[in-house]
N, C-alpha and C positions, 0 to 999 in steps of 0.2 A: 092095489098098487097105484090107480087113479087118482082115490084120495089122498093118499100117501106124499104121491109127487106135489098134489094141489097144495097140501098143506106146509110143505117145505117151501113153498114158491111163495106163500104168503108170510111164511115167516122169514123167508130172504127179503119181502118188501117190507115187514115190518123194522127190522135190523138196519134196511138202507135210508128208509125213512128218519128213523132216529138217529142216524148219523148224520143228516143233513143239518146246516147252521142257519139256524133261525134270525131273521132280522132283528139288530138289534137299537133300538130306540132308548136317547137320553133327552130327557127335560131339561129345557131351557127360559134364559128368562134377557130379560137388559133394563139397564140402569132408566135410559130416559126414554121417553115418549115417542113412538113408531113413525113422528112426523121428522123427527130430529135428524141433520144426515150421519151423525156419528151409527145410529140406531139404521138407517140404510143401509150403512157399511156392514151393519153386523149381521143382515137379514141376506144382504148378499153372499157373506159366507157363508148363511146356513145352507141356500139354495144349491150353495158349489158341493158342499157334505154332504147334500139329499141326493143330488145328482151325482157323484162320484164314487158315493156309496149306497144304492140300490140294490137290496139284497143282503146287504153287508152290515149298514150303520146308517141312522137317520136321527134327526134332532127336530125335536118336538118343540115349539115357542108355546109357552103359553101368557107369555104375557109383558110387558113393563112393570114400570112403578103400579097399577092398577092392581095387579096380578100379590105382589111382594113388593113392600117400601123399600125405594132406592138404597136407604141407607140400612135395613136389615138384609139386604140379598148376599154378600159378603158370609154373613153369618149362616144364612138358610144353604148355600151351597156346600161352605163346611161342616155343619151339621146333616147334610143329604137329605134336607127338606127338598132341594132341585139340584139337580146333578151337574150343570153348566149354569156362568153368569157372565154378560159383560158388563163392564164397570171399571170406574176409574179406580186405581190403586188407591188414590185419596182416599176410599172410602172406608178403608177398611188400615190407616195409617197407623193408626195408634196398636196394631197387631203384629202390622209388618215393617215399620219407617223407611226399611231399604225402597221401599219404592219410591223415597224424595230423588234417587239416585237419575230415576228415570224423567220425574218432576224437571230440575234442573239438566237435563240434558242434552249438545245439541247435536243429538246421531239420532239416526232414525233405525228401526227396528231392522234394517236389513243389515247396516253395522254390526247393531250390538247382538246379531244373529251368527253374524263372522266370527266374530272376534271373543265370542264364548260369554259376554255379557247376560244373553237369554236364559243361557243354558244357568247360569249362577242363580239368577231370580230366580228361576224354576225351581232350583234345589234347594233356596231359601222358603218359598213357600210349601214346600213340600214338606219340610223341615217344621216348620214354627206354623203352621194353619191344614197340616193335612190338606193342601190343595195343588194341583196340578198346575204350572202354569203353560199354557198352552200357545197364546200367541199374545203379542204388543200388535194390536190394529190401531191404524189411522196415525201413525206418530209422522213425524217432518211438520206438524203443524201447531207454530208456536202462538203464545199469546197477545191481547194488548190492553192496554187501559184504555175504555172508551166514556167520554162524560157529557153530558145534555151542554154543561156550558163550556167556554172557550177555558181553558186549563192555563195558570199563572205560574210564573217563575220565576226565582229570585234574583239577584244580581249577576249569579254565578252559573245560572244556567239553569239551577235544579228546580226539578219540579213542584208547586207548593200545594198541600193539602190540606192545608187547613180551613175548615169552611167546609170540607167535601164529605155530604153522604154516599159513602163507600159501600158495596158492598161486600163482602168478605165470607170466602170460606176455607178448609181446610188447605184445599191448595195454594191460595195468593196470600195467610195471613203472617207466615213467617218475614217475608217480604214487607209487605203492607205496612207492617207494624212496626214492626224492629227494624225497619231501614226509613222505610216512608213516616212512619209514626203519624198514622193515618188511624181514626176510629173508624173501624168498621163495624159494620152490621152482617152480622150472618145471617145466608139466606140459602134456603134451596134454590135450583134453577127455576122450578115449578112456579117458585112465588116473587121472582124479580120483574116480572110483566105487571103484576098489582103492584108493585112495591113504584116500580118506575113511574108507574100510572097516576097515583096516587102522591108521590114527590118523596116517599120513605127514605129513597137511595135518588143520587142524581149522578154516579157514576160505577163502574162495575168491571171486573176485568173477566176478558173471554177470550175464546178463541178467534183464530182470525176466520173462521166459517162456522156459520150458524146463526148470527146476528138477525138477518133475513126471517128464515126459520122460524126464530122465537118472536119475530117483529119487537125487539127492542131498538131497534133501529126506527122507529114511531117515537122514540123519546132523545134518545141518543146522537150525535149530532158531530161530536170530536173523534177521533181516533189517534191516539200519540204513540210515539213508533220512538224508541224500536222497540219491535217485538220481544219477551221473553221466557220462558217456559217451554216446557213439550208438552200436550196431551199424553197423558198415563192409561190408556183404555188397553184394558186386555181383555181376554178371556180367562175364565178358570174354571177347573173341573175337581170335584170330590175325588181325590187320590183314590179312595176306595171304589167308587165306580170305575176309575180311569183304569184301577189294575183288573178290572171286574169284565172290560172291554176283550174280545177275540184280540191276537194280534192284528190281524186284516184292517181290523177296526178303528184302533188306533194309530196304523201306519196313516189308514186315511184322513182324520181328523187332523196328525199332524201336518203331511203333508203339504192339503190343503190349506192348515193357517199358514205354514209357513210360506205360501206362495199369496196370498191375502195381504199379508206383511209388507209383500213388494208393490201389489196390484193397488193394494188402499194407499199409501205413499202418494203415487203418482196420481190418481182418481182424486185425492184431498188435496193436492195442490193445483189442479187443473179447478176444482171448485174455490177453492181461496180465491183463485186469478178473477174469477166468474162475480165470484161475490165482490172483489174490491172495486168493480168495475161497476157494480150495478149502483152500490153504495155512494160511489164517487158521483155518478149519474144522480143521482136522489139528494146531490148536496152535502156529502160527508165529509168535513173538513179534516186532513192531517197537518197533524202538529208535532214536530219531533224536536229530540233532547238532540246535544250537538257536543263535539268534543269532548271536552272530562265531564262534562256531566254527563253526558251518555255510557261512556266508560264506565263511571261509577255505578249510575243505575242497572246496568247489567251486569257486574259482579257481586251487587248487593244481592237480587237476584237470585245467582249459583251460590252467592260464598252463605246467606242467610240460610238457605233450604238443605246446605248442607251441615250448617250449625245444627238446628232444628233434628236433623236425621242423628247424628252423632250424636248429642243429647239424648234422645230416642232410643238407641241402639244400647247406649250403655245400659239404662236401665231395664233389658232385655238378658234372657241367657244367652251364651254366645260372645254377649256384650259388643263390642267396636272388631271384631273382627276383620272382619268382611268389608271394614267403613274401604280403606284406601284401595283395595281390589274396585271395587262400585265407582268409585271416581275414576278409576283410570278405563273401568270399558264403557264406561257412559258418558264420559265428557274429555273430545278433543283441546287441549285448552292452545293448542297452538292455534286451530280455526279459531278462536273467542280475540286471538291478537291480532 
């Protein structure tokens, strides 16, 4: 009867044992380089998901661009080469275009959180790339055109580009081009430090934090205002792992971004403040468009990136659906008057 009892008892701990939920770990990766603050932001998150979920869910970095090229990580996470990416939507534009929606947009991710705009993208990439979209980190931070030499104007106010090694990439080129009819040069982030260095490009458009960071601000000298654009950086997860998640698991990954959403906001503009300060300090001359030419250069801006998207879109299945829903939760156009 001894062994009896013993061996029910062990088979009561085996039964308990395997009903317990084992920690569950996904791979991660991000777009740029671990020095970067965008990539701060995103290591912050993971540390609020490590800690919040202990026992539950954890997220494994293994790497940057070193790890998976920026611009195939997009693809690696929809194929479940790695289960989570941050990265700009840019990157992956020509798949999903609705993200120029977020491009030109001047709400920040706690808006378009309200107001069902997240929840749309989300169901767009869920839709057309098998991917989960998780969270808009770091958005309220728009961009600027910044150039070595003092930037000229015509009669009328507008800005002249002719003469300017630009550089250009998937985000600034609808703009760039088609409004500014400016030659650019496309370039990764990685390689505008040689490029500057070297006189390839002598001006470039960025965000208004990070300059510092990349020490392009070692060449760079103007800043012309106003700013325009948003940061597109989200997060994205393999739909297939994401359904593959405990519920627990996934309560807490959203959760958390969703509260990142707020916290990175506020965090990226107290660092913009930071940076324009320091820049100002080191000599950075601002130089801004005024009246209608101002005017104009900011709708060219939204009304270009939206052309570009619509175009885009049609030649997708679905087609232009979705276009006027995406304008209306991602751009106030009363705030733009």
């Amino acid at each position: 009867m001894k062994m009896n009892s013993l061996a029910a008892l062990l088979a009561g701990a085996v039964i308990v044992a395997g009903t317990a939920k084992a920690e569950e770990t996904i791979s991660a990766v991000h777009a740029f380089p671990e020095t970067l603050i965008y990539t701060q932001s995103f290591l912050d998150f993971v540390d609020k998901v490590n800690e919040a979920g202990k026992g539950v869910i954890q997220i494994d970095v293994r790497g940057g661009p070193e790890a998976i090229g920026m611009f195939q990580q997009p693809d690696a996470v929809r194929d479940g080469v790695v289960d989570m990416v941050y990265t700009p939507g840019s990157f992956y534009g020509g798949a999903l275009p609705e993200k120029d929606a977020m491009v030109a947009s001047n709400l920040t991710a706690i808006e378009t959180r309200e107001n069902g705009g997240t929840e749309l993208i989300d169901q767009i990439h869920q839709d057309k790339m098998g991917l989960k979209y998780l969270g808009w980190f770091d958005s309220g931070v728009c961009y600027n055109l910044w150039t070595r030499n003092e930037p000229s104007f015509d009669a009328d106010g507008n800005l002249e580009v002719e003469g300017l090694k630009l550089r250009g990439n998937n985000v600034y080129n609808a703009f760039f081009t088609n409004y500014l009819g400016a030659q650019v040069i496309d370039l990764p982030t990685g390689e505008v430090y040689s490029a500057l260095q070297r006189g390839v490009v002598d001006a470039t458009g960025w965000t208004q934090i990070g300059l510092i960071d990349l020490k392009w601000n070692e060449f760079l000298n103007f800043r012309i205002e106003p700013c325009f654009f948003s940061t597109d950086l989200g997060v994205i997860v393999n739909l297939d792992r994401w359904n593959s998640l405990s519920e627990e698991a996934r309560t807490i990954l959203q959760d958390v971004a969703i509260q990142h959403e707020k916290d990175s906001v506020e965090a990226l503009r107290s660092k913009r403040d930071e940076d324009f300060a320091a820049l100002d300090a080191a000599g950075m001359t601002v130089v801004s468009l005024e009246g209608e030419a101002k005017a104009k250069y900011l709708a060219a801006a939204r009304e270009k990136t939206w052309e570009r998207m619509k175009g885009l879109m049609a030649e997708q299945p679905g087609g232009t659906d979705n276009y006027d829903r995406l304008i209306e939760l991602f751009y106030d156009l009363d705030a733009a008057n």
